[in-house]
C-alpha positions in Angstrom: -27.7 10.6 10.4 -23.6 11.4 10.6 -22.2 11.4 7.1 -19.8 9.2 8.6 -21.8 6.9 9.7 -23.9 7.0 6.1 -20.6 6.4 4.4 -19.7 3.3 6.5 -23.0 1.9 5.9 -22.7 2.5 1.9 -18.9 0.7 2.3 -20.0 -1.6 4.5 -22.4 -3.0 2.1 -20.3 -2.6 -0.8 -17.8 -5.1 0.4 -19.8 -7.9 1.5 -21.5 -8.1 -1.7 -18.0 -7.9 -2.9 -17.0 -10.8 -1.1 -20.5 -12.8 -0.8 -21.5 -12.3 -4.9 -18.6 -12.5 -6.4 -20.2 -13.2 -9.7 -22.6 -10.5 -9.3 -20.4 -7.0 -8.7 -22.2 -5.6 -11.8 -25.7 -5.6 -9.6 -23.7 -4.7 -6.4 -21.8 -1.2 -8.4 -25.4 -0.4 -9.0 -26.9 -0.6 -5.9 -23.9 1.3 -4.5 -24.5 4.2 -7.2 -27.9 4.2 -5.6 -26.2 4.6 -2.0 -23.8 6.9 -2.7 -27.0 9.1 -3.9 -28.3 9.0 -0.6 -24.9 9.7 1.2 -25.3 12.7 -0.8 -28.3 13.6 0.2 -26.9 13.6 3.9 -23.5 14.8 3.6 -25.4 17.8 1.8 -27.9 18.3 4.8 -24.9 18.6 7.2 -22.9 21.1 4.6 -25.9 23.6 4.7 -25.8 23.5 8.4 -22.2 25.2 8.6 -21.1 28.8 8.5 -21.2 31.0 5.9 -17.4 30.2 5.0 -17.7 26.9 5.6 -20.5 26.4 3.3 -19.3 25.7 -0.2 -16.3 23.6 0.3 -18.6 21.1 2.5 -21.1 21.6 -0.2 -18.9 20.8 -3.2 -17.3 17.9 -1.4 -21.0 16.2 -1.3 -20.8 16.3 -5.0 -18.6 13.4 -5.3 -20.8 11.1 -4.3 -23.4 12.6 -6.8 -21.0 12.4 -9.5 -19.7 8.6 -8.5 -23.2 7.6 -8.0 -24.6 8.7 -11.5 -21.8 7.3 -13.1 -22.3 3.4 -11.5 -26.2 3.7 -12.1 -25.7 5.1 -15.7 -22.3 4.1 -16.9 -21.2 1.6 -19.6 -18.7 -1.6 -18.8 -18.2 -2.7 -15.2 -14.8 -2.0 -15.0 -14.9 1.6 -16.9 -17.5 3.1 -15.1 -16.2 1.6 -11.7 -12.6 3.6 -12.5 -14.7 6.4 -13.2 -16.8 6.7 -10.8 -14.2 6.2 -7.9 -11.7 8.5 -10.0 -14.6 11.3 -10.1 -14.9 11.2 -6.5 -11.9 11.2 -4.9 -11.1 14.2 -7.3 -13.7 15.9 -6.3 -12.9 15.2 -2.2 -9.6 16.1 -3.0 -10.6 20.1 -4.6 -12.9 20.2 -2.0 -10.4 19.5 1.0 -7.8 22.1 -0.9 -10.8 24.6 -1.1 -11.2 24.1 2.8 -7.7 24.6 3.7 -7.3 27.9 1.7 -10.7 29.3 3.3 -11.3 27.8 7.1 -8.5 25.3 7.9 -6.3 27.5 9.3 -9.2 28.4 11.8 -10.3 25.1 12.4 -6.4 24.2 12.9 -6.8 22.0 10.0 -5.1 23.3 7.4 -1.5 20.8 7.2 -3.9 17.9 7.1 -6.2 18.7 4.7 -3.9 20.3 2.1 -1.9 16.8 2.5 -5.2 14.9 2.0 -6.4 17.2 -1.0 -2.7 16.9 -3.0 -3.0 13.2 -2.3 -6.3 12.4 -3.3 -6.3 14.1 -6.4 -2.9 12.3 -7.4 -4.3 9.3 -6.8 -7.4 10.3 -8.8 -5.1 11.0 -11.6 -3.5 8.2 -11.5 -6.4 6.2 -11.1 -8.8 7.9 -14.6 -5.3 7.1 -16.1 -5.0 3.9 -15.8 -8.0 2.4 -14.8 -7.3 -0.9 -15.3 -4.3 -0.9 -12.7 -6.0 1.1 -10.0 -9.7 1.2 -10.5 -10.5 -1.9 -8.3 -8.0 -1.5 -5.6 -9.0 2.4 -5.8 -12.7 1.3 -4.9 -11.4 -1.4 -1.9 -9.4 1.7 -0.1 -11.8 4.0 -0.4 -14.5 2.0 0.9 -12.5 0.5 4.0 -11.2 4.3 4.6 -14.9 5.0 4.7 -15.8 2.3 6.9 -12.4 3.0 9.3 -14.1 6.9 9.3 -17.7 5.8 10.4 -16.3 4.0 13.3 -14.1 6.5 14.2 -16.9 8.6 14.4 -18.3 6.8 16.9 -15.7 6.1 19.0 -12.9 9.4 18.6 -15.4 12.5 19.3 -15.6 15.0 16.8 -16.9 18.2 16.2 -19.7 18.4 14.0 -18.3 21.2 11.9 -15.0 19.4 11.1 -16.7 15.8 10.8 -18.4 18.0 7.8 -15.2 19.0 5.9 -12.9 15.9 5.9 -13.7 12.0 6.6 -10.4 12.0 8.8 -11.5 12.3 12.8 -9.8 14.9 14.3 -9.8 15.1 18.2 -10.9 18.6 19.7 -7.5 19.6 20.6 -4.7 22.2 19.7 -1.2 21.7 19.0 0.8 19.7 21.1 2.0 20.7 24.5 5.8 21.2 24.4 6.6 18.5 27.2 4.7 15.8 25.0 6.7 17.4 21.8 10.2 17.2 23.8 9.4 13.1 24.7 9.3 12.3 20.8 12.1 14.5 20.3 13.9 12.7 22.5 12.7 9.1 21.6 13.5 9.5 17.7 16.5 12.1 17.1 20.0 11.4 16.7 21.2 14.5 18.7 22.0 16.1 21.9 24.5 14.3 24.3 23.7 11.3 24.3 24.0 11.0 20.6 27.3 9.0 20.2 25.7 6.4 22.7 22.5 6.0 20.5 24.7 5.7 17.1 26.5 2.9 18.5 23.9 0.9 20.0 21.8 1.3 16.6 25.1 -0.2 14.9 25.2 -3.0 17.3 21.0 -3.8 16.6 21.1 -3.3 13.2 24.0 -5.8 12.6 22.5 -8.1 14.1 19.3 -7.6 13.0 20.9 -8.1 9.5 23.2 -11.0 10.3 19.6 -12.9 12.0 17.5 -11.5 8.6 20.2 -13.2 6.5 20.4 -16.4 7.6 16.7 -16.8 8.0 15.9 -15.6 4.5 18.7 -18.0 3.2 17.1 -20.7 5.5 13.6 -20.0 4.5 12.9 -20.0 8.2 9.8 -17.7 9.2 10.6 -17.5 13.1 14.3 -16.3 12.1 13.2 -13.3 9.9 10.4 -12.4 12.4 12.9 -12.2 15.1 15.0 -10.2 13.0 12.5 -7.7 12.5 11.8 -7.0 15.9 15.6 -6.9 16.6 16.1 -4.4 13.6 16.2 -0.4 14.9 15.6 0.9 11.3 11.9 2.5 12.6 13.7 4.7 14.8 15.3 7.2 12.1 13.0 6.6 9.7 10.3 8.3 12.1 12.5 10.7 12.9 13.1 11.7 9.3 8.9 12.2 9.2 9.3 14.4 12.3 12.0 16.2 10.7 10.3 17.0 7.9 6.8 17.9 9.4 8.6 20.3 12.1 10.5 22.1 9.5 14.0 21.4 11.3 15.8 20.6 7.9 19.6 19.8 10.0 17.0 17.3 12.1 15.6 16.2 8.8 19.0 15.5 7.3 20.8 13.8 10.4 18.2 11.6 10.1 18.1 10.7 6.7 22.0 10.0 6.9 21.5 7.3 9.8 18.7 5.9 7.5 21.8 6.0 3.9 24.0 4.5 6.6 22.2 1.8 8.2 20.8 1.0 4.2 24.6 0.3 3.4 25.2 -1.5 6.5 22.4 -4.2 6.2 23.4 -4.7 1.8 26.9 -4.8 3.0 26.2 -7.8 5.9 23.9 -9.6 3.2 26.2 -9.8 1.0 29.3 -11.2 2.8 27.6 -13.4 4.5 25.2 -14.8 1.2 29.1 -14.9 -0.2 30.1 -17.4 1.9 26.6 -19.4 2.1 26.5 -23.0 0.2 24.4 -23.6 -2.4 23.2 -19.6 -2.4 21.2 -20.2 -5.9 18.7 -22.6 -4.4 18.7 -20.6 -1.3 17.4 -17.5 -3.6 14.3 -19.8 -4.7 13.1 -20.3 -1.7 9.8 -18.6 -0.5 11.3 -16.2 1.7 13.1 -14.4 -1.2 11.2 -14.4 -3.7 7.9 -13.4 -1.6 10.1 -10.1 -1.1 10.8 -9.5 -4.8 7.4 -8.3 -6.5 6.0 -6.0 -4.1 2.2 -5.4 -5.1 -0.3 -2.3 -3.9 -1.1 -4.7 -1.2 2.6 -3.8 0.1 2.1 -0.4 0.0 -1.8 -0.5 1.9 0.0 -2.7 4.6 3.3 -0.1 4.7 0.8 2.7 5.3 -1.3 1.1 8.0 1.6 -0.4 10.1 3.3 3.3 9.5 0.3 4.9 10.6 -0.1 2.4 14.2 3.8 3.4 14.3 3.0 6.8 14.5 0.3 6.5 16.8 2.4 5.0 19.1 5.0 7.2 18.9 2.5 10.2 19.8 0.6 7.7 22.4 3.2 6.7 25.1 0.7 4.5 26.5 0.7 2.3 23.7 3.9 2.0 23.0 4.5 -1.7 23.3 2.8 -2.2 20.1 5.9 -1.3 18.0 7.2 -4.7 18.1 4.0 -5.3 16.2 4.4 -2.6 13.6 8.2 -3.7 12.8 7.0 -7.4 12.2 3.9 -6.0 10.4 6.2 -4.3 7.7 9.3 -5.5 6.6 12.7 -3.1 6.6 15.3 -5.3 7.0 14.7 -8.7 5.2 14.3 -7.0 1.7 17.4 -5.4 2.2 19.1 -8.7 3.0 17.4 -10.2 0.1 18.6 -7.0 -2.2 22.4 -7.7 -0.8 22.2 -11.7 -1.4 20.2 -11.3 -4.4 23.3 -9.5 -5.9 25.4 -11.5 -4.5 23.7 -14.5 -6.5 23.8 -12.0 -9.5 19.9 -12.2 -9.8 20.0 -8.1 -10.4 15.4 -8.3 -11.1 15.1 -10.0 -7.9 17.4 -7.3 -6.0 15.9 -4.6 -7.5 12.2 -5.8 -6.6 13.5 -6.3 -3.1 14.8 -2.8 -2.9 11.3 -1.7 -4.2 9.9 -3.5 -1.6 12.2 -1.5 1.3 11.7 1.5 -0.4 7.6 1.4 -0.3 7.8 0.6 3.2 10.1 3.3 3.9 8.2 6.1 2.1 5.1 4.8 3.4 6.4 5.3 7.0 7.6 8.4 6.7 4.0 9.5 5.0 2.1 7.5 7.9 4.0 9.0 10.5 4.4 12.3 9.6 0.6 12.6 8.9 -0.3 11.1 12.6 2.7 13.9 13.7 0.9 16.7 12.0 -2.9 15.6 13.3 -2.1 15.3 16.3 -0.2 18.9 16.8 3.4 18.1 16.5 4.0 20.0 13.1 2.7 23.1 14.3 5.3 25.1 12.7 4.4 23.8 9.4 1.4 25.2 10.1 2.7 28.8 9.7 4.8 27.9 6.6 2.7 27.3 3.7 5.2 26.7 1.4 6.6 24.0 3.0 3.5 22.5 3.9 2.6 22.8 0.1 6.1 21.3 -0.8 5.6 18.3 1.7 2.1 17.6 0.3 2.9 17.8 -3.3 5.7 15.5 -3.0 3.9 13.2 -0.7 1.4 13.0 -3.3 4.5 12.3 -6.2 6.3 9.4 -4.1 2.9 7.7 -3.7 2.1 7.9 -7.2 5.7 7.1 -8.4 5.6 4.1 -6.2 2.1 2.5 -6.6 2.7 2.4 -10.9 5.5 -0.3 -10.6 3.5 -1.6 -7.8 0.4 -1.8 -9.4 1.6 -3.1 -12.4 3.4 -6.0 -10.8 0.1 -6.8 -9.2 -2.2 -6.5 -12.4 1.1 -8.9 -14.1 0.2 -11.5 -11.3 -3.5 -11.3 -11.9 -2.6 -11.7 -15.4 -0.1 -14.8 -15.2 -2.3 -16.6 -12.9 -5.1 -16.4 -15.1 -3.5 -17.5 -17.9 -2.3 -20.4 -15.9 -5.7 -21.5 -14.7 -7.0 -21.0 -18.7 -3.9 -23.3 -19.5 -4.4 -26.3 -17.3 -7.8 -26.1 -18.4 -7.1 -26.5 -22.2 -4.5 -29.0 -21.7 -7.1 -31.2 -20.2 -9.2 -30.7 -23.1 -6.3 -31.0 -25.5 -4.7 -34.1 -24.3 -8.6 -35.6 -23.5 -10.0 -36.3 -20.9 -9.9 -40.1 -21.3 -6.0 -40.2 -21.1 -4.0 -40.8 -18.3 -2.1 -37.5 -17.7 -0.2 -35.1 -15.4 1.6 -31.6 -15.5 4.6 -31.9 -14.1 5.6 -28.4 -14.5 3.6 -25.3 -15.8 5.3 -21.5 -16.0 4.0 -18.5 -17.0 6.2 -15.4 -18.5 4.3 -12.4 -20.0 2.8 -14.1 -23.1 4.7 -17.1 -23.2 3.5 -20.4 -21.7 6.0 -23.7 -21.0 4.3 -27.1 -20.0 6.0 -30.4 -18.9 3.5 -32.8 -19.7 3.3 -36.9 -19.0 0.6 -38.9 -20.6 -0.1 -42.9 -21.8 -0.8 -41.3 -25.9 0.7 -39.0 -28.1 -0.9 -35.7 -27.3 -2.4 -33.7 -30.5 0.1 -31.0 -32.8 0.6 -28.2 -29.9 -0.7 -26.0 -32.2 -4.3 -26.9 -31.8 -3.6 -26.0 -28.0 -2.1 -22.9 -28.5 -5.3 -21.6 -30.5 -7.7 -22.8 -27.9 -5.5 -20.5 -25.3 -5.7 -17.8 -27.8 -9.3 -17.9 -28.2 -10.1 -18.4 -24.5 -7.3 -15.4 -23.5 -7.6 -13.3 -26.4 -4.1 -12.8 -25.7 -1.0 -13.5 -28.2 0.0 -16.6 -26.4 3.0 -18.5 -27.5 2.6 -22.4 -26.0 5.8 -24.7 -25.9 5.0 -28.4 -24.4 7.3 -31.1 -23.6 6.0 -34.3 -23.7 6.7 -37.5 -21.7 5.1 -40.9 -22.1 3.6 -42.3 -19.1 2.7 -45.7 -18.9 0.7 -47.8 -16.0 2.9 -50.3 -14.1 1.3 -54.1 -14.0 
């Protein structure tokens, strides 16, 4: 059996008990310890079946499943040995995908992707042992849908055996790219040559637009305005090109670039902003869904950043599939958070415009990782290739942003987790507190780190808020502060 295919059997069955038991993911973690022994046992067959040189990277990478395993069949608390086990073997992946690199992935042409995918893996292992609680589960998710995207990429991208051996990532049999395929992305994303005043202005014209439409349909809370905006919006154009600048080593390329991305950044804020100046009632307007669902960017943000950046870059390198683009831009968002960053300041909400920049700035690191890793798979960073430094360089700062970025994210998500919980505990004991022979209703509940506010109607005198904020203490084990205002409700004749 593949190792590919073994890991997307072992993720595969992973998720749907994830999803099917919910209330039994202790039995499912050790089941999957089992599985990821036998994964072992196969990724090790195939290891001993490769050259000499080969040999003990592909061995040591079959570890990590060893490790992982032993750890979810013999571990303590769920959530502990979960972190650890998933922390253990993505650390373990990513020494074993450095130690290919240095020994056979220049030979195997290899060497660019897998020192990207060693730095990163072992950040995110960091990061992940760290802080367990803020990256253990979603750790676990990515890694097994990255294992289940590998097993059918297996099957359907073909492979050699000895490279399906030393990294999950499918990597077609080819060399680097022909210079005629090179000069058409070249061509498609850089901001040079003689037709480069022409391009400017056009990506002016779009982009104001694009920021005028994102603008008023954020401020509007209408969907089909912001979705047209993003399709509009050219900001994918030198935001790829700053990936291929970067992977080809062309640092003026690079640069250019990154200006048009500063200036088309201070162009969209600067649009926002005058027009949210000039909108009526602005501070309702900045409640409304399509703001604030752009002002607490999660890790979910980030996984969908990398996958749209990543069909982006795919269909930059794929000119036959270029008409999915449209797709990618609505997929991830570039534009509105800017124009909810510019408003949001506008409205002198400074939390809300800095989560929205967040928001832009994930999606805009993410693309540039996606991309430039599709760029140097598929050939187009050749160069980097025969600079190791660089390639080091890009790899270890990849590996930085991504970790820089998925803290704040991570902990915005784990905050939601955490309010919404506390939320459901609440409603709960206000029932119980009130009793559940009253006539009542909460006409307004909210939620901020440790302090709960309720707006509560009902026919009787509720009991001293006191009693309830100790039966939310004792249910959260949290230092929950409860203020309640009370309103008497009576039944009309």
């Amino acid at each position: 059996m593949r190792p590919g295919l073994a890991r997307a059997a072992a993720a595969l069955l992973l998720l749907l008990a994830w999803v099917v038991f919910p209330g039994e993911r202790s039995t499912a973690l050790t089941v999957f310890g089992g599985l990821l022994l036998a994964v072992t046992l196969v990724e090790a067959i195939s290891a001993a079946r490769l050259a000499p040189a080969a040999r003990p990277a592909g061995l040591l990478r079959s570890v990590g499943p060893a490790v992982a395993g032993l750890i979810l069949l013999f571990g303590g608390h769920d959530a502990t040995r979960m972190s650890l086990a998933v922390g253990a073997l993505i650390a373990v992946r990513g020494l074993a995908d450095l130690g290919t690199a240095a020994t056979v992935g220049r030979a195997l042409l290899l060497r660019p992707w897998l020192v990207f995918l060693g730095t990163a893996e072992l950040a995110l292992a960091v990061a992940t042992l760290a802080a367990p609680d803020l990256f253990g589960q979603a750790t676990l998710v990515a890694v097994g849908f990255v294992w289940l995207g590998g097993g059918l990429a297996t099957v359907l991208v073909p492979t050699r055996a000895d490279i399906a051996a030393l990294t999950i990532a499918p990597v077609p049999p080819r060399g680097p790219m022909d210079d005629t395929e090179r000069a058409r992305i070249a061509d498609e994303v850089y901001f040079d040559g003689p037709g480069t005043r022409t391009r400017l202005v056009r990506f002016v014209v779009l982009l104001t637009l694009a920021a005028v439409i994102a603008t008023y349909g954020v401020l509007s809370d209408s969907d089909p305005t912001v979705i047209g905006a993003m399709i509009v919006a050219p900001l994918m154009v030198p935001i790829q090109a700053l990936a291929a600048g970067v992977v080809s080593g062309v640092a003026r390329r690079a640069l250019v670039a990154a200006a048009v991305v500063i200036g088309g950044i201070a162009l969209v804020l600067t649009v926002a902003m005058l027009i949210a100046a000039t909108f009526p009632d602005l501070a309702s307007s900045l409640q409304d869904a399509q703001v604030t669902s752009r002002t607490s960017p999660t890790l979910t943000d980030l996984a969908i950043a990398l996958a749209a950046g990543t069909a982006g870059g795919f269909a930059l390198v794929r000119a036959d599939v270029a008409g999915s683009l449209p797709g990618v831009a609505v997929a991830v968002s570039l534009v509105p958070p800017l124009c909810v960053c510019g408003a949001a300041l506008t409205g002198g909400d400074t939390h809300s415009a800095l989560g929205a920049f967040l928001l832009f700035a994930v999606n805009m690191v993410a693309i540039v990782i996606a991309v430039g890793g599709v760029l140097l798979m598929t050939g187009f960073g050749a160069a980097v290739e025969r600079a190791g430094r660089r390639l080091l360089t890009i790899s270890v700062a990849t590996a930085v942003l991504l970790a820089g970025l998925a803290v704040p994210l991570a902990t915005t998500g784990w905050q939601t987790v955490e309010a919404d919980e506390l939320e459901s505990v609440v409603r709960t004991e206000l029932t119980d507190w009130i009793g559940p022979d009253q006539i009542s209703l909460v006409l307004q509940l909210s939620v901020d780190g440790n302090t709960v506010e309720a707006l509560v109607a009902s026919g009787a005198r509720p009991p001293p808020v006191a009693d309830l904020q100790t039966a939310v203490r004792d249910a959260t084990g949290r230092p929950v502060t409860v203020r309640v205002q009370w309103i008497r409700a009576e039944s009309l004749p």
